[in-house]
Backbone as CSV, one residue per row, in Angstrom:
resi,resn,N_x,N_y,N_z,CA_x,CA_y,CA_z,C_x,C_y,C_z
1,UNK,0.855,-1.183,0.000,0.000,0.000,0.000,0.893,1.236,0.000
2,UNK,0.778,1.697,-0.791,1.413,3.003,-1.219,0.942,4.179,-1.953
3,UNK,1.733,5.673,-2.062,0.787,6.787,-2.571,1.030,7.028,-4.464
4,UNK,2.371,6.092,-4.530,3.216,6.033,-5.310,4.534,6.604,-5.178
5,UNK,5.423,6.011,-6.069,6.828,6.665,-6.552,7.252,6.048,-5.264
6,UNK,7.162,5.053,-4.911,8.316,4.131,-3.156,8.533,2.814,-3.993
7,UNK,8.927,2.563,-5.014,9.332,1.342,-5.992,8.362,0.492,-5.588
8,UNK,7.525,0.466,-5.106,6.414,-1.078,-4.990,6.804,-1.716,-5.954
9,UNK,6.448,-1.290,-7.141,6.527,-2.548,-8.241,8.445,-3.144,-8.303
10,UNK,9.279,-2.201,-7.842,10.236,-3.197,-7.637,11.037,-3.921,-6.549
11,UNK,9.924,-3.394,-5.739,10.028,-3.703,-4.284,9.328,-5.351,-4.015
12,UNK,8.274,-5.574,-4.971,7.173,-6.341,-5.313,8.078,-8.048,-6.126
13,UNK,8.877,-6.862,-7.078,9.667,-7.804,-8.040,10.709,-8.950,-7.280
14,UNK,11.104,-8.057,-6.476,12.306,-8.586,-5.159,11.537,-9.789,-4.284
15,UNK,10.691,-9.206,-3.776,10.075,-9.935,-2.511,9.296,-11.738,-3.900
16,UNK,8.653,-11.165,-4.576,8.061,-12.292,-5.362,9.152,-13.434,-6.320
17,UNK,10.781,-12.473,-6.348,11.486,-13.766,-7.166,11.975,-14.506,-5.915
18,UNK,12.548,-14.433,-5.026,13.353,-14.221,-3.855,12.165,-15.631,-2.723
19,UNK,11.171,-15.690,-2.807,9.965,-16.214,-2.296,9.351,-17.344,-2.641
20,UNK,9.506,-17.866,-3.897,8.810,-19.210,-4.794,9.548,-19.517,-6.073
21,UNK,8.918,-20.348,-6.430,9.743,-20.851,-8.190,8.690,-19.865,-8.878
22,UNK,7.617,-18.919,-9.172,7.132,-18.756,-9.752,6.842,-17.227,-9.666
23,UNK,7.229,-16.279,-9.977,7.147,-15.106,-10.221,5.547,-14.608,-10.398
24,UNK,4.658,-13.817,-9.623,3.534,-13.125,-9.996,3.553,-11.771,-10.165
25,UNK,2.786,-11.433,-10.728,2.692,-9.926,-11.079,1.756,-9.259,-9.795
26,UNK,1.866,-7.961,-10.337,0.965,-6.885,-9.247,0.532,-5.968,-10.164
27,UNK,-0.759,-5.399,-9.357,-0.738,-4.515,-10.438,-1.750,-3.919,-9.248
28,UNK,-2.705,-2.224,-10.089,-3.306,-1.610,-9.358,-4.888,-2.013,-9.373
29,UNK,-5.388,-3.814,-8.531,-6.195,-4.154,-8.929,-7.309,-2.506,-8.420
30,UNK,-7.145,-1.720,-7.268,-8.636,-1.389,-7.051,-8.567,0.262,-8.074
31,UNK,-7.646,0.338,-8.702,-7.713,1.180,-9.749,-6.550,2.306,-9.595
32,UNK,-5.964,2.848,-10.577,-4.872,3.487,-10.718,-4.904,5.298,-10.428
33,UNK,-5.984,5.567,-9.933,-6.637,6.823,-9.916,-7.744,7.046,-8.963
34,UNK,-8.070,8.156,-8.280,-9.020,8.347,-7.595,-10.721,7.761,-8.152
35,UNK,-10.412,8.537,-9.516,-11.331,8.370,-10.308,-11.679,6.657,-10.811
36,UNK,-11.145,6.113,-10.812,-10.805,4.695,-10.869,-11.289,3.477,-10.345
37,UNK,-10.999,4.287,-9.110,-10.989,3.855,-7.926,-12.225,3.797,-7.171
38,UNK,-12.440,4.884,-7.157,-14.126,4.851,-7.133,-15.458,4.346,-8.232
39,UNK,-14.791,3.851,-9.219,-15.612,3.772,-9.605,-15.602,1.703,-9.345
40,UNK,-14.101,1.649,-9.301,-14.140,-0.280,-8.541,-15.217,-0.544,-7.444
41,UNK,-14.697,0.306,-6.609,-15.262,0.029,-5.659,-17.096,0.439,-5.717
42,UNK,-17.717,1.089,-6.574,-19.145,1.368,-6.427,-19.602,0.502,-7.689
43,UNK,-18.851,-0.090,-8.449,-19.187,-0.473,-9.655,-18.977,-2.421,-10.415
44,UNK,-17.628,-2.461,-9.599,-17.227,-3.658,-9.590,-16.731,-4.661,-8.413
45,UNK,-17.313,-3.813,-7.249,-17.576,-5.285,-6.111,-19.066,-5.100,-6.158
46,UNK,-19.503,-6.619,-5.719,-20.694,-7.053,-6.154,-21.334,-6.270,-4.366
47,UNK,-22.613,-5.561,-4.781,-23.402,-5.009,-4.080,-23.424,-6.008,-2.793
48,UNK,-23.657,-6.925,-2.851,-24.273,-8.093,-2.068,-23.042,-8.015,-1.162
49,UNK,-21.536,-7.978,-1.433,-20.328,-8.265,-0.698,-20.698,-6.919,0.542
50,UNK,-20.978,-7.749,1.801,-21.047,-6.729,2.708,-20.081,-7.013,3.807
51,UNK,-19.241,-7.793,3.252,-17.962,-8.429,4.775,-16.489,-8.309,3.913
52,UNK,-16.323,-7.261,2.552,-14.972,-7.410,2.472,-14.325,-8.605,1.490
53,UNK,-15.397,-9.677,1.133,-14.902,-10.946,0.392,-14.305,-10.865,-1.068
54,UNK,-14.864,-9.468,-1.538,-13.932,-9.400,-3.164,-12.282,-8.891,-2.650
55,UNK,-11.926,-8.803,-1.883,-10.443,-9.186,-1.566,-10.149,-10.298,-1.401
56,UNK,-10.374,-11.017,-0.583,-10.353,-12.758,-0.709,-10.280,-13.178,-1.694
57,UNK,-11.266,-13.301,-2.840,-11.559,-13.867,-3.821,-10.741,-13.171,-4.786
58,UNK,-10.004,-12.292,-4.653,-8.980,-11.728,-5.721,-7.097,-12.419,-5.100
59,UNK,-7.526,-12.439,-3.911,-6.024,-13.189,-4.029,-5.938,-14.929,-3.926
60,UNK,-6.871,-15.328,-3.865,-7.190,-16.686,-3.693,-7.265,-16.984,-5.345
61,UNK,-8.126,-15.945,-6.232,-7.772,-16.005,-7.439,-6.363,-16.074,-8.351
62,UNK,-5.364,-14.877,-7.969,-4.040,-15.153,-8.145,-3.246,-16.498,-7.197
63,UNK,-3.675,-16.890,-6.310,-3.010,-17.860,-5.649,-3.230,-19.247,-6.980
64,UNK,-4.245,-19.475,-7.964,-4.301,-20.164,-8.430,-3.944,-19.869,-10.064
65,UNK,-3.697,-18.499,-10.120,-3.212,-17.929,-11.732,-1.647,-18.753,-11.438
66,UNK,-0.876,-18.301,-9.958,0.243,-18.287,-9.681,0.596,-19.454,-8.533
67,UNK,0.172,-20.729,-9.137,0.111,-21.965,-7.952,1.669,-22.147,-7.508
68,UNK,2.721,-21.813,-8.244,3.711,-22.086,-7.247,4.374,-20.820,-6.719
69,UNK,4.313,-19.592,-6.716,4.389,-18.159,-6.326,4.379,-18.066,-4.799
70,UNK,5.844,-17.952,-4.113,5.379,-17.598,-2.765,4.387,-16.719,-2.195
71,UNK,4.201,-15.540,-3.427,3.417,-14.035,-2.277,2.191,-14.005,-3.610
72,UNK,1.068,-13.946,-2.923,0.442,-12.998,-4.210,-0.174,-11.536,-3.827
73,UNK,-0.024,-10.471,-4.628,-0.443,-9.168,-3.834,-1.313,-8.818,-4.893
74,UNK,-1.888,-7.385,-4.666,-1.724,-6.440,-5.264,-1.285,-5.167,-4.714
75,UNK,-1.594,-4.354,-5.516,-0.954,-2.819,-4.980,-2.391,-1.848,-4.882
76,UNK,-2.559,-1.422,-3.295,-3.548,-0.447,-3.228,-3.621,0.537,-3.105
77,UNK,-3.320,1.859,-3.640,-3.197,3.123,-3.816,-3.707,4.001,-2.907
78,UNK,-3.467,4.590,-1.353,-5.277,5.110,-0.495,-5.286,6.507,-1.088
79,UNK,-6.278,6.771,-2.331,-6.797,7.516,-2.459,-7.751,7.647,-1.130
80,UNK,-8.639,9.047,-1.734,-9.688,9.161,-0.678,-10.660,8.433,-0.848
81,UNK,-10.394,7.164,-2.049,-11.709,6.321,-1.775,-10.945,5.120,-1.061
82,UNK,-10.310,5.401,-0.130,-9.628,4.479,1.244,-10.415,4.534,2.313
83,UNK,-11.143,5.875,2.448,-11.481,6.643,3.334,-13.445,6.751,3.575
84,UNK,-13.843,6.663,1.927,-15.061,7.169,1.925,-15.754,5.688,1.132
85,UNK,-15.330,4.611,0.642,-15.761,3.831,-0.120,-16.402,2.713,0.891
86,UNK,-17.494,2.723,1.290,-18.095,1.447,2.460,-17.214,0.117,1.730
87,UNK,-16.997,-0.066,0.617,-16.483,-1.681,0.300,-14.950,-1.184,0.551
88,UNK,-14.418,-0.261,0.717,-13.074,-0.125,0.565,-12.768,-0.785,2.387
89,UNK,-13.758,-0.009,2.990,-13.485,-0.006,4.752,-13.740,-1.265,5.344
90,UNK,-14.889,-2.207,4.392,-14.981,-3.926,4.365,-14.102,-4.319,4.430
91,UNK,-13.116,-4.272,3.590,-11.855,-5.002,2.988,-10.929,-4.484,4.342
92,UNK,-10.662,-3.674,4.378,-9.935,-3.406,5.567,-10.141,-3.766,6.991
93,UNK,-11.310,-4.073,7.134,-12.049,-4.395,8.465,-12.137,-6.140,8.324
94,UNK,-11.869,-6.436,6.960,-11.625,-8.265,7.156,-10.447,-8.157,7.548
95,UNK,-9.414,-7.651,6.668,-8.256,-7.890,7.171,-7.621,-7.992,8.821
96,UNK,-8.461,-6.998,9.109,-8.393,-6.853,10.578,-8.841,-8.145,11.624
97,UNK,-9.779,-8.612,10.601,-10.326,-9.584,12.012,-9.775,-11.073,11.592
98,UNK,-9.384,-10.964,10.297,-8.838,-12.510,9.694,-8.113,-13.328,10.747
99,UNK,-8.160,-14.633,11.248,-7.272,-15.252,12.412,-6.741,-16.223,11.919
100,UNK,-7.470,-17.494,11.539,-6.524,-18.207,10.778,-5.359,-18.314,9.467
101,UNK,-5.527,-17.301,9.088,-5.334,-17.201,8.120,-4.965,-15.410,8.090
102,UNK,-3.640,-14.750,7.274,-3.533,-13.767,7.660,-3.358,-12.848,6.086
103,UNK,-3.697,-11.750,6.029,-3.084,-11.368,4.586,-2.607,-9.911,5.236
104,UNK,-1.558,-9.878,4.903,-0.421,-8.496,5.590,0.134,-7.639,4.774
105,UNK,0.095,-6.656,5.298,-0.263,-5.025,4.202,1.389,-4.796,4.242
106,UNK,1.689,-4.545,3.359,3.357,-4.038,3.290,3.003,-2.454,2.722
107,UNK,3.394,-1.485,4.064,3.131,0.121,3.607,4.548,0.358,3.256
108,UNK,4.535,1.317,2.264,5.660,1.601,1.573,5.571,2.908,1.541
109,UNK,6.614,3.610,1.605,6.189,5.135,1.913,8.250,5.858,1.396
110,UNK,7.949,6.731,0.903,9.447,7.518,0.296,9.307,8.766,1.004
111,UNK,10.408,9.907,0.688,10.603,10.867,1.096,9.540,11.751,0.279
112,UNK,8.722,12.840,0.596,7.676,13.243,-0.138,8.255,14.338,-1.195
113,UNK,9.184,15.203,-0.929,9.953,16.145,-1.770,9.809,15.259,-3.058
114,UNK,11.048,14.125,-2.474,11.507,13.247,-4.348,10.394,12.813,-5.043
115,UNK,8.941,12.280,-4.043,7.780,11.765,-5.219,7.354,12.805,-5.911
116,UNK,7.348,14.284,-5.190,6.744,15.723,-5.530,7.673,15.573,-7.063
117,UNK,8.651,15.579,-7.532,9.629,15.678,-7.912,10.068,14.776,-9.198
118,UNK,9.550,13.490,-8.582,8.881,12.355,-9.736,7.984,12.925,-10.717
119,UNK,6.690,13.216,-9.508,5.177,13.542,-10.467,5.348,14.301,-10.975
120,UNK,6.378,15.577,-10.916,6.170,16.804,-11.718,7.193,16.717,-13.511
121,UNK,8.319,15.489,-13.066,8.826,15.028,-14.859,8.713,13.941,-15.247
122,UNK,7.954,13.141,-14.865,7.944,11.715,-15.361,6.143,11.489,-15.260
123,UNK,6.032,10.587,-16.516,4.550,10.241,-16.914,4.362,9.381,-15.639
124,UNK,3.209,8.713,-15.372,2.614,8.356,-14.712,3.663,6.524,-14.449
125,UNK,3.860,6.131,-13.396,4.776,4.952,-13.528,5.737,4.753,-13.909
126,UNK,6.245,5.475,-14.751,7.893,5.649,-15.371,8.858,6.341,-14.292
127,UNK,8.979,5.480,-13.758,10.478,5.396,-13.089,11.437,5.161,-13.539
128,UNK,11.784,4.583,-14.726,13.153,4.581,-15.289,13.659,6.398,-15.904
129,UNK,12.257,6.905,-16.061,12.329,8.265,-16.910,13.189,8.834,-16.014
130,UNK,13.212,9.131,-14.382,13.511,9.968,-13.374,14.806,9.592,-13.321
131,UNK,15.086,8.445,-13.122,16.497,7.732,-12.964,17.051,8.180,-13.907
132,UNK,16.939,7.992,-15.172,17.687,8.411,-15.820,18.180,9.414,-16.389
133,UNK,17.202,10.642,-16.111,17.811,11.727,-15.846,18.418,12.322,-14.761
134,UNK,18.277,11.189,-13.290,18.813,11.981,-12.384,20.869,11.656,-12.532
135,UNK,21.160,10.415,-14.192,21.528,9.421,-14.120,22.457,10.928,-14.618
136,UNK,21.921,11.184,-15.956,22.396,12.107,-17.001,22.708,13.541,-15.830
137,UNK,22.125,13.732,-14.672,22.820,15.722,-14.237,21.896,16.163,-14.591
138,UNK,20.660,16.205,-15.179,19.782,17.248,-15.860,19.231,17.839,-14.929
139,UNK,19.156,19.027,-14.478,18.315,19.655,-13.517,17.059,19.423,-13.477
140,UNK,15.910,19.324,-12.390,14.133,19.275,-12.850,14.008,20.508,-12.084
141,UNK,13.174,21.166,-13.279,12.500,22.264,-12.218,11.373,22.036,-11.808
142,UNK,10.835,22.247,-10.293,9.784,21.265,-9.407,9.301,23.048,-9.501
143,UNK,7.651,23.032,-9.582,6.794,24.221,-9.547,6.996,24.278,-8.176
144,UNK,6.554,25.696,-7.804,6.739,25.664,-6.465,5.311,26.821,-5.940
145,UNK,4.900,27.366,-6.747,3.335,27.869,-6.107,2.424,27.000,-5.554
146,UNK,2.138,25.758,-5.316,1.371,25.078,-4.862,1.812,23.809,-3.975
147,UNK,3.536,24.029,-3.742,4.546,22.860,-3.082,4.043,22.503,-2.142
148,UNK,3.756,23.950,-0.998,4.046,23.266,-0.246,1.930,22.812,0.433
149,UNK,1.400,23.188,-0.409,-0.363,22.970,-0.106,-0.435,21.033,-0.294
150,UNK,0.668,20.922,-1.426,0.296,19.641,-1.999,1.425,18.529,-1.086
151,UNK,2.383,19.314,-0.602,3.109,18.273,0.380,1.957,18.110,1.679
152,UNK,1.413,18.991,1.734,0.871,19.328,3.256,-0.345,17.980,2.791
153,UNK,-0.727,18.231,1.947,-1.475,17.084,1.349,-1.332,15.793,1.118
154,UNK,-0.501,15.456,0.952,0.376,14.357,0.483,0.542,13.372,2.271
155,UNK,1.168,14.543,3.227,1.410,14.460,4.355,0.324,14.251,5.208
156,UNK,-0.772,14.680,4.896,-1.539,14.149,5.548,-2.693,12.782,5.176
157,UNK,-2.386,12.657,4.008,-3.108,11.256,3.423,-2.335,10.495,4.094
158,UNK,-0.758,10.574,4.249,-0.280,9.173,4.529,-0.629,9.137,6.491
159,UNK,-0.379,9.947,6.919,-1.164,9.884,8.629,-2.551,9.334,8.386
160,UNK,-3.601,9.713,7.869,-4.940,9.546,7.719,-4.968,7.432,7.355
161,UNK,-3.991,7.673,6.261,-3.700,6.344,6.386,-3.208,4.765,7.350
162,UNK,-2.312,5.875,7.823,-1.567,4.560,9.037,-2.593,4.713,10.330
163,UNK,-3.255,5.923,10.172,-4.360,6.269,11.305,-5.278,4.936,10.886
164,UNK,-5.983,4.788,10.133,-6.624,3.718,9.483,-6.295,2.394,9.664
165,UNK,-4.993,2.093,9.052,-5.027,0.842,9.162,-4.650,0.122,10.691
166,UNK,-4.439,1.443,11.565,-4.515,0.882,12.762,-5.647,0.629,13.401
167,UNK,-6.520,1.338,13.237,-7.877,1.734,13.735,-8.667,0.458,13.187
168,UNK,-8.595,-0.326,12.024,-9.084,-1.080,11.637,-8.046,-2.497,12.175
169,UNK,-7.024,-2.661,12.700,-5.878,-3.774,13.171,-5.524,-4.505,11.933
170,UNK,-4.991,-3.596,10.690,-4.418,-4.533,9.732,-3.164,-4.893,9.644
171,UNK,-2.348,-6.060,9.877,-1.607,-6.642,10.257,-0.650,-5.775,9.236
172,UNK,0.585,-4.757,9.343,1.189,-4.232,8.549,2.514,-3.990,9.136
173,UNK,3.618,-4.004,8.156,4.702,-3.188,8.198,5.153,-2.534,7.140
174,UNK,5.694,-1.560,8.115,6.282,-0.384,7.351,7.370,-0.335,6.765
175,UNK,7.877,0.382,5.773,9.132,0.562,5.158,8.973,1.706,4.300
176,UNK,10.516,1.573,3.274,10.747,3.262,2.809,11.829,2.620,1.594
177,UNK,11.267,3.952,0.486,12.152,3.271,-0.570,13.858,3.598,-0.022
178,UNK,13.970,4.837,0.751,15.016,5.109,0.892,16.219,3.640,1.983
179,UNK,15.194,3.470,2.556,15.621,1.660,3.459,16.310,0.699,2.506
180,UNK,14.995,0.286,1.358,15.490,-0.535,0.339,16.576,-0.717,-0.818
181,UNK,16.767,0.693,-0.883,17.396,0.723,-2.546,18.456,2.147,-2.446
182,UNK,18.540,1.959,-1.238,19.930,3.235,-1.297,21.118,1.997,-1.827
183,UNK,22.010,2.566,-2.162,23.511,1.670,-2.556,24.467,1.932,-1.264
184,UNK,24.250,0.941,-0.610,25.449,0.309,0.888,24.748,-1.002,1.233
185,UNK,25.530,-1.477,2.000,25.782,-2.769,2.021,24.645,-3.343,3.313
186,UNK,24.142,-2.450,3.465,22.931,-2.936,5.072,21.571,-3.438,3.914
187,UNK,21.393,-4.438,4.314,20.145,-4.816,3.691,19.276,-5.663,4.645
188,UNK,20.054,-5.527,5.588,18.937,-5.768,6.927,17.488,-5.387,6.921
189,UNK,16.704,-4.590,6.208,15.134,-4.269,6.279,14.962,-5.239,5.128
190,UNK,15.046,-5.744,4.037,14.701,-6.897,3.396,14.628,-8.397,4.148
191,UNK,15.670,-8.825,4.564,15.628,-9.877,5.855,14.205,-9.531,6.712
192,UNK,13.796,-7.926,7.449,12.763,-7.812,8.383,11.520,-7.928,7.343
193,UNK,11.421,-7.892,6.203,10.284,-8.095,5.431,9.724,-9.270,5.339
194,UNK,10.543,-9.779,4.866,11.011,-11.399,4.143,10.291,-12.574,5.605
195,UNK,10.912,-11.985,7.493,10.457,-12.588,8.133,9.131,-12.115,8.665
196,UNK,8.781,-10.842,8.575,7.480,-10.750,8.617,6.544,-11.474,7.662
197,UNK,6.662,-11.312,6.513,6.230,-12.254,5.318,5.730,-13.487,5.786
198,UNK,6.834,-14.156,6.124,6.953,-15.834,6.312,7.044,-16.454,5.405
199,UNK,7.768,-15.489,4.352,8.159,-16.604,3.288,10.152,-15.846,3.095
200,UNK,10.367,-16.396,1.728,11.512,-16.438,1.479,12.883,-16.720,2.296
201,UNK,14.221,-15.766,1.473,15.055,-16.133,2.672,15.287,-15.808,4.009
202,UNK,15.618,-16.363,4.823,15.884,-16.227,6.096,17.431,-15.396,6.673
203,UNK,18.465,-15.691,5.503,19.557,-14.799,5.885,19.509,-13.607,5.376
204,UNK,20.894,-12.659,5.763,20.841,-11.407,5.486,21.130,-11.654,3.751
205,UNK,20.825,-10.912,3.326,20.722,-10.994,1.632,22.149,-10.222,1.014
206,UNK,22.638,-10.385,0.454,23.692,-9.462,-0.360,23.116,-8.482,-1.290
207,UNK,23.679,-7.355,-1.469,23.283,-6.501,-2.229,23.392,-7.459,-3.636
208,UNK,24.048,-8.158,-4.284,23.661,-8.408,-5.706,23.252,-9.651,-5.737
209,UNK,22.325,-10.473,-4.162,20.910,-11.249,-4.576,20.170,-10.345,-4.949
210,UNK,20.133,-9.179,-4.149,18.501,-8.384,-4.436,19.034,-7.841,-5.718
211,UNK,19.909,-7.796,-6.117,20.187,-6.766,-7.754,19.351,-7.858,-8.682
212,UNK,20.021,-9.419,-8.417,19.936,-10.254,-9.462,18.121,-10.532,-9.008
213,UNK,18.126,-10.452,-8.394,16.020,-10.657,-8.310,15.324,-9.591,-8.811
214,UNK,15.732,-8.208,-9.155,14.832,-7.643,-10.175,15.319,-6.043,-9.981
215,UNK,16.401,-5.770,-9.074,16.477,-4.167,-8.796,17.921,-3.630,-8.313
216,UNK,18.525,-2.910,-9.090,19.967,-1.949,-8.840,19.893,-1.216,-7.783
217,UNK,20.094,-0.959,-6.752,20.311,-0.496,-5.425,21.033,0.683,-6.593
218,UNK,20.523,2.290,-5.905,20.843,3.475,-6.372,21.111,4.750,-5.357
219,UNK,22.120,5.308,-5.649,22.212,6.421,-4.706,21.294,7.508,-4.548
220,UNK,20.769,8.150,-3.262,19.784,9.324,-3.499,20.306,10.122,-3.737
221,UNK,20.406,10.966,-5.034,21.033,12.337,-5.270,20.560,13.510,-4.351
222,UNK,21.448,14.041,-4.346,20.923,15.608,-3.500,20.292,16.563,-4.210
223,UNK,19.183,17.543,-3.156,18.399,17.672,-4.046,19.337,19.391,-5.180
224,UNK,20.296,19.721,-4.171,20.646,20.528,-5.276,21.295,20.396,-6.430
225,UNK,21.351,19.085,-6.483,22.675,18.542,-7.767,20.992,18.205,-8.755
226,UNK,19.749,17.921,-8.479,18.638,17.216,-9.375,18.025,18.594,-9.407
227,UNK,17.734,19.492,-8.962,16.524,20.631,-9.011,17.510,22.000,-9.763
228,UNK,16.935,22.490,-10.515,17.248,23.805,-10.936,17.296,24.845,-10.519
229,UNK,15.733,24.413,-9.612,15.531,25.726,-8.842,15.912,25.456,-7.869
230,UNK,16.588,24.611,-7.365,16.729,24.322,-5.334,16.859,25.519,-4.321
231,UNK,17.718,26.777,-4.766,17.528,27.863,-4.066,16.129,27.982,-3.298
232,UNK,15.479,28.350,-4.828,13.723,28.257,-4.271,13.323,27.554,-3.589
233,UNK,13.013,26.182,-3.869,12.584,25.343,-2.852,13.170,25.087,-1.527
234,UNK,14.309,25.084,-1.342,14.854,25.580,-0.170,14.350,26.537,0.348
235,UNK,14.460,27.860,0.506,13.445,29.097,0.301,12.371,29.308,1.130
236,UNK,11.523,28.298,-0.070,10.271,27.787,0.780,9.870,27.029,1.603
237,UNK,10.685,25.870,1.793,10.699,25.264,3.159,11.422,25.467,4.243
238,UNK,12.312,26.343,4.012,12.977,26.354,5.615,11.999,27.397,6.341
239,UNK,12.225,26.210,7.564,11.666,27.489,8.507,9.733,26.619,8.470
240,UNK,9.595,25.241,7.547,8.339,24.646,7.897,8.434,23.587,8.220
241,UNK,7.638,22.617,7.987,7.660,21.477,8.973,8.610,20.288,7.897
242,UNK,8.533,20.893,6.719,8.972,19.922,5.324,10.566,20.200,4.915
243,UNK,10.864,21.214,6.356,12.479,21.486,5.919,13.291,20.044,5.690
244,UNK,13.144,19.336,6.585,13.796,18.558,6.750,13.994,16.980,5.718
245,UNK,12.993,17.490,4.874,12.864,16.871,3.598,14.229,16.788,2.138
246,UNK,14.551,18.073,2.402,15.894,18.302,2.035,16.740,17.233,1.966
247,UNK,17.467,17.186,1.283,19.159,16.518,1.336,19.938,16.669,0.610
């Protein structure tokens, strides 16, 4: 569960080769957009589902697309139809009470500046686009009339969120792309995944298992070597609560 731009999908890639003989995909089953999203949830769970069961029946479904696949997921986006969708708060409220049987939320969460920063030069999911210009030196210039309304925004979906999935007891842990995929040699939070999971390996992993399972461990550039304008944005955050977003 993520807002985007925290590598899920190669965070996803790792945890699913690393886990079984059989590789599954992910994708954004409850929709890729607010708009989307709402319309899954009012349109394509069946009226009648009043306990949460079109989650069940969607991974019990991939459990059998993907019969030898250690993990099967998908990826859930919390728009505000996290918040306002009665089938969205089902699904969350099974999860909560599930006992025999457990299905566990992996929150994924990045520094909010760099996703700000993503969304403003790269199409929608293209993460290689960002990388590779952060690869090339090219400066991005990040708008900054509406920075800091939409961090403040941003910042408070993801509280509203972990507020939630506590409030509802969904069995979750947390992490950060910056944990996963910085380049040094600690890969100790993959090991804490892996045993929360209850699947895959059990030792500490080497940086080039996790390379060779689907992902290049990358340095976080600073933001004045990637932004054009960094003066500005600097500027505007010092002195708020998002200074410290910087690096």
């Amino acid at each position: 569960m993520s807002l985007g731009r925290s590598g899920t999908a190669s965070t996803y890639q790792v945890i699913s080769a690393l886990s079984g003989g059989e590789i599954s995909r992910i994708y954004e089953y409850t929709g890729g957009s607010t708009e989307k999203s709402r319309h899954f949830f009012r349109n394509m769970v069946n009226k009648t589902d009043m306990n949460g069961d079109w989650l069940i029946k969607f991974l019990c479904h991939e459990q059998t697309r993907y019969p030898k696949a250690g993990v099967v997921a998908f990826k859930w986006k919390p728009y505000e139809t996290l918040f306002e969708e009665e089938k969205a708060l089902q699904g969350l409220s099974l999860l909560g009470r599930l006992q025999e049987v457990q299905v566990k939320v992996l929150r994924s969460k990045r520094n909010l500046l760099d996703v700000m920063i993503s969304r403003a030069h790269c199409e929608k999911g293209d993460e290689e686009c960002l990388k590779g210009q952060l690869e090339a030196g090219i400066g991005i210039m990040l708008p900054i009339k509406h920075l800091l309304e939409e961090l403040k925004h941003l910042h408070d979906m993801e509280d509203r969120t972990d507020r939630l999935l506590e409030q509802y007891n969904v069995p979750t842990i947390y992490t950060s792309f910056e944990k996963l995929f910085t380049k040094d040699d600690d890969t100790s939070e993959w090991k804490r995944i892996f045993d929360y999971l209850g699947v895959g390996p059990r030792h500490i992993l080497t940086r080039k298992e996790i390379e060779d399972a689907g992902h290049a461990a990358t340095s976080i550039p600073l933001h004045n070597m990637t932004l054009s304008n960094y003066d500005e944005v600097r500027s505007l955050l010092t002195g708020t609560e998002f200074e410290s977003l910087l690096h």
